[in-house]
C-alpha positions in Angstrom: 32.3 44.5 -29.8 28.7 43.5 -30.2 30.6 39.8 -31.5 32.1 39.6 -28.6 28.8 40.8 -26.8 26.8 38.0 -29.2 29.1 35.2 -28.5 29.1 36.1 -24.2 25.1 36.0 -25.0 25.5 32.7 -26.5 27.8 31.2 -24.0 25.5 32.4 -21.0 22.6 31.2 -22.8 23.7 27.4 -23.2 25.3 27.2 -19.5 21.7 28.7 -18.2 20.1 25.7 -20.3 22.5 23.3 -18.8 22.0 24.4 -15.4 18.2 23.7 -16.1 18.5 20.7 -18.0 20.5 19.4 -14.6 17.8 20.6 -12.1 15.2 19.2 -14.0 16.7 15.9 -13.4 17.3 16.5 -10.0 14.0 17.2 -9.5 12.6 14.1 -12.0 15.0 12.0 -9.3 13.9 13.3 -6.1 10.2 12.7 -7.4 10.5 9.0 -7.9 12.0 8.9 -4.6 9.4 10.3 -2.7 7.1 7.9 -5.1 8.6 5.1 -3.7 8.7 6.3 -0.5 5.2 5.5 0.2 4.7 8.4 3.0 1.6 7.0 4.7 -0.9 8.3 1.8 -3.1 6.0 0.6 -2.3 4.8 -2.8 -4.1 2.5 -5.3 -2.1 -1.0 -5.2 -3.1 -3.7 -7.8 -4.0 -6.9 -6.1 -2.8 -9.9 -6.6 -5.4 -12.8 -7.4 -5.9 -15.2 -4.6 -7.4 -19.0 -4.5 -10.7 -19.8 -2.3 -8.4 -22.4 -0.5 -5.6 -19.5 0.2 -7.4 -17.2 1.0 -9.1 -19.3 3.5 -5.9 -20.3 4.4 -4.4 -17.0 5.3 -7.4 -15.6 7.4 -7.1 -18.8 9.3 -3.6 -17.5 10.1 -4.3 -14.2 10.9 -7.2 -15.1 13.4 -5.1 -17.5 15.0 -2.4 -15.3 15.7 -4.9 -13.0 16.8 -6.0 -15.8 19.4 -8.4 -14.9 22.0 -8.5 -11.3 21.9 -10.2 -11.5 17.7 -9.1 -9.8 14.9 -11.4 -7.7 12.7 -12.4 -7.8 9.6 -10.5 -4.9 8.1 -7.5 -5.9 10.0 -7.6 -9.2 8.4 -7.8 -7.8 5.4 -4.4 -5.8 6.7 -2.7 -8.5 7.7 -3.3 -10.7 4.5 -3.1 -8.1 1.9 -6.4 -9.9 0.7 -9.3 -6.7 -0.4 -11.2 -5.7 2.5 -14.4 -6.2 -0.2 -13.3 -10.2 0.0 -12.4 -10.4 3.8 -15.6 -8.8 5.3 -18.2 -11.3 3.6 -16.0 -14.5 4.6 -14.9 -14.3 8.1 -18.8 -14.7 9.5 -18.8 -17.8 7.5 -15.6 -19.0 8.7 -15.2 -17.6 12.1 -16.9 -17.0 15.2 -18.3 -13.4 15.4 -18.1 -11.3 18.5 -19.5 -8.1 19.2 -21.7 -5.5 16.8 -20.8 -2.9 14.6 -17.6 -1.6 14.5 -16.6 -3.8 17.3 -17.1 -6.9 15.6 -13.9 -9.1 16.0 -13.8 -12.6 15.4 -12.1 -15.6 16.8 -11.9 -19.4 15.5 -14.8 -21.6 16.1 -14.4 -24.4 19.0 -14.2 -27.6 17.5 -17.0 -30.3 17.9 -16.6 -33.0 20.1 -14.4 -31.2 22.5 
């Protein structure tokens, strides 16, 4: 009796580890899916390198689609995926700068002779 008892033990024993093995999986899956996910959190992204000449290039862009109303610093940054620690120092040098503070937006610079 206790053999049959032992091997019942046994039996119970490795399904139970089975079961686990299969909901630690699960749970391994369901974590790289909400990884990937990317619910709104901020998470630390490696940036790509960019040239002088592109990244003048793509703030150009992005202020020009912004047209008359401006676009801001940080939204540049946004918009071109270029560091906001690159963006700010540039776009006074390349742009025209409107407002103060937090309101500072900035639209392209007329041309000369025109």
């Amino acid at each position: 009796m206790t053999e049959g008892l032992d091997d019942k033990i046994a039996r119970v024993t490795a399904e139970l580890n089975k079961l686990r093995q299969q909901k630690l999986e699960e749970l391994k899956r369901v974590m790289r899916q909400l990884e990937g996910a990317g619910d709104g959190a901020p998470t630390r992204q490696a940036y790509r390198r960019f040239s002088e000449q592109e990244v003048k290039e793509l703030l150009e862009k992005a202020v020009t689609e912004a047209g008359d109303e401006g676009v801001s610093a940080m939204k540049a940054a946004e918009i071109t995926s270029i560091p906001y620690t690159r963006v700010r120092p540039l776009m006074p040098k390349l742009f025209k700068k409107t407002g103060a503070g937090r309101s500072t937006l900035y639209i392209l610079k007329p041309k000369r002779g025109k």
